[in-house]
C-alpha positions as a Markdown table, in Angstrom:
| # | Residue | x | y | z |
|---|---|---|---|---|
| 1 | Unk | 185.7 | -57.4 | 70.9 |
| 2 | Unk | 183.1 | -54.9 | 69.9 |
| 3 | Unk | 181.4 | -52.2 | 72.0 |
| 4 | Unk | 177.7 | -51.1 | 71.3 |
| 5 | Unk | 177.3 | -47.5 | 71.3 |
| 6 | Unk | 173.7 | -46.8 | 72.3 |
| 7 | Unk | 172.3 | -43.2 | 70.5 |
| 8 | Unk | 175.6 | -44.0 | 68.6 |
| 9 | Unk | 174.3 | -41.8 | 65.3 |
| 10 | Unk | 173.8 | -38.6 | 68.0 |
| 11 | Unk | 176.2 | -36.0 | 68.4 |
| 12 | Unk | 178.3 | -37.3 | 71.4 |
| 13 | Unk | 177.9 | -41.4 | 70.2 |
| 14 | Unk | 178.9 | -40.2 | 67.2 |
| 15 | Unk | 182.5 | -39.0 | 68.6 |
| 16 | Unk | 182.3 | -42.1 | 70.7 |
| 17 | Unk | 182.3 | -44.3 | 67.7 |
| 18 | Unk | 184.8 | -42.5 | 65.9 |
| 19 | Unk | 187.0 | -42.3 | 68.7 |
| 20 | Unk | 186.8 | -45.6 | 69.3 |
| 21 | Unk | 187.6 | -46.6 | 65.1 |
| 22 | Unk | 190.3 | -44.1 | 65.4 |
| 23 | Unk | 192.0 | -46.5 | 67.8 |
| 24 | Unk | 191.3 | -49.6 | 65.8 |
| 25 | Unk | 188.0 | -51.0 | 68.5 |
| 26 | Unk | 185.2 | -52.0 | 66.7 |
| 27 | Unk | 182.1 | -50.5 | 67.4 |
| 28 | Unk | 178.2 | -51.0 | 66.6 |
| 29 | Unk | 175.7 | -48.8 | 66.5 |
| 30 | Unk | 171.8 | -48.7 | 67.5 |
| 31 | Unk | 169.8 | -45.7 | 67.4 |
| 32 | Unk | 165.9 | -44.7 | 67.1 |
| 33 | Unk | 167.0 | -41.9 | 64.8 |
| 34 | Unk | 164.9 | -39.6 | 66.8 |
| 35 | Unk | 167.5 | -37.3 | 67.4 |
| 36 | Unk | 170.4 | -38.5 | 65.9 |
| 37 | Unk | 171.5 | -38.5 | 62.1 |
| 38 | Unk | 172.3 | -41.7 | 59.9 |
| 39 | Unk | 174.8 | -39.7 | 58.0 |
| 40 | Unk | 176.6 | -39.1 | 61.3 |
| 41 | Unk | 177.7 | -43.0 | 61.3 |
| 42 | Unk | 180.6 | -43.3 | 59.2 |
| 43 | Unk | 179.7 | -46.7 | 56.1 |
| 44 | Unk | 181.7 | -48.9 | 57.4 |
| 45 | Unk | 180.1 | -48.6 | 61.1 |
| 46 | Unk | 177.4 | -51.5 | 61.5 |
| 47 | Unk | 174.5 | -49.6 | 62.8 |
| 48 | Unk | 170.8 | -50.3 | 63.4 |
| 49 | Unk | 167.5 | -48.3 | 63.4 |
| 50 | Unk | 166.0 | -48.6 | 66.7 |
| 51 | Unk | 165.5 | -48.6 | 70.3 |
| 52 | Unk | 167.4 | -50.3 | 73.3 |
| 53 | Unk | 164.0 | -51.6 | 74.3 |
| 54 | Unk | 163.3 | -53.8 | 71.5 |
| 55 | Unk | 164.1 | -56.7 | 72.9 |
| 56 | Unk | 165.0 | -58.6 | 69.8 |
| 57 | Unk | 166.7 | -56.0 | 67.9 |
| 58 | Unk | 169.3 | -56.4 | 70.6 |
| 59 | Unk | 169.5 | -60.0 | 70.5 |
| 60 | Unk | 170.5 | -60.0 | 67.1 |
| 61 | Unk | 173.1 | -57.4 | 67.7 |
| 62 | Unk | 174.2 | -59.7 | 70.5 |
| 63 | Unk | 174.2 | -62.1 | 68.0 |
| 64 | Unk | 175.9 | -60.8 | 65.1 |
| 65 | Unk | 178.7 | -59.2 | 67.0 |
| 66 | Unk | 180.6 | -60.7 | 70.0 |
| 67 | Unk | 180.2 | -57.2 | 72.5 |
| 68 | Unk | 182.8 | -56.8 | 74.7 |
| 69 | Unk | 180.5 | -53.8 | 76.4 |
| 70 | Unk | 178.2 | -50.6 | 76.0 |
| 71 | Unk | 178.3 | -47.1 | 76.1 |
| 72 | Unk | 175.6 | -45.5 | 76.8 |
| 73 | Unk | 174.9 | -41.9 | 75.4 |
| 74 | Unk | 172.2 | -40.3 | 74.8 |
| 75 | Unk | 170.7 | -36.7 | 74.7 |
| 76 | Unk | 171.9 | -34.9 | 77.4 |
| 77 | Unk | 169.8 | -32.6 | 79.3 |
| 78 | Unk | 171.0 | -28.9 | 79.4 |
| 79 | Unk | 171.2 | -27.1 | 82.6 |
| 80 | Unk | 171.5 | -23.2 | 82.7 |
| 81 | Unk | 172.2 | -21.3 | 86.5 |
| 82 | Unk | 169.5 | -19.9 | 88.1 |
| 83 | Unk | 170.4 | -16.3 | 89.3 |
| 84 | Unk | 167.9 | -15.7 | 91.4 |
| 85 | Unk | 168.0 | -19.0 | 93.5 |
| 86 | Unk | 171.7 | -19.2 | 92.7 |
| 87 | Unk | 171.6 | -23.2 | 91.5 |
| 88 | Unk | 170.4 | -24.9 | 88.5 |
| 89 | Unk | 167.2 | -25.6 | 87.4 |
| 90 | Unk | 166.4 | -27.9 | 84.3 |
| 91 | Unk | 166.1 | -26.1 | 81.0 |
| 92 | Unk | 162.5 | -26.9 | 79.7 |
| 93 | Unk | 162.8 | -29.8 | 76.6 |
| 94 | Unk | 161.1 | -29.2 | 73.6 |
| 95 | Unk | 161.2 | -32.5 | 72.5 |
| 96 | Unk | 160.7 | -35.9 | 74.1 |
| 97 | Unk | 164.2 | -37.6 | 75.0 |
């Protein structure tokens, strides 16, 4: 059984799927590239260019590849302390997620 690593060519899916090849589990990946780095996937990784809402993109993964379940990562947003108020506050993106 294969597990679909969502944002699987970012910087944490990328561990994910290389974690999970190191323990022999199959893993696919789909990502929109937007963030994340083709050269992150390792070759012999299926991967495909695109986005979790494209409704037939993942049919044909679903297709292709008998999913056992998915891992969702994606870019995390970074939180930095807030002296003043003395709790977090969201760190201002500078790119859409």
């Amino acid at each position: 059984m294969t597990w679909l690593v969502t944002g699987g060519a970012g910087y944490i899916g990328s561990h994910v799927v290389r974690a999970f090849t190191a323990d022999g589990i199959p893993a696919v990946v789909i990502d929109d590239l937007s963030s994340g780095h083709r050269s992150f996937v390792r070759d012999d990784v299926p991967s495909y260019v695109g986005s979790v809402l494209q409704r037939e993109l993942l049919d044909q993964i679903f297709t292709d590849h008998t999913i056992a379940g998915v891992v969702a990562s994606r870019r995390l947003q970074v939180r930095r302390a807030s002296r003043s108020a003395g709790r977090c506050t969201p760190t201002p993106k500078t790119s859409p997620a």
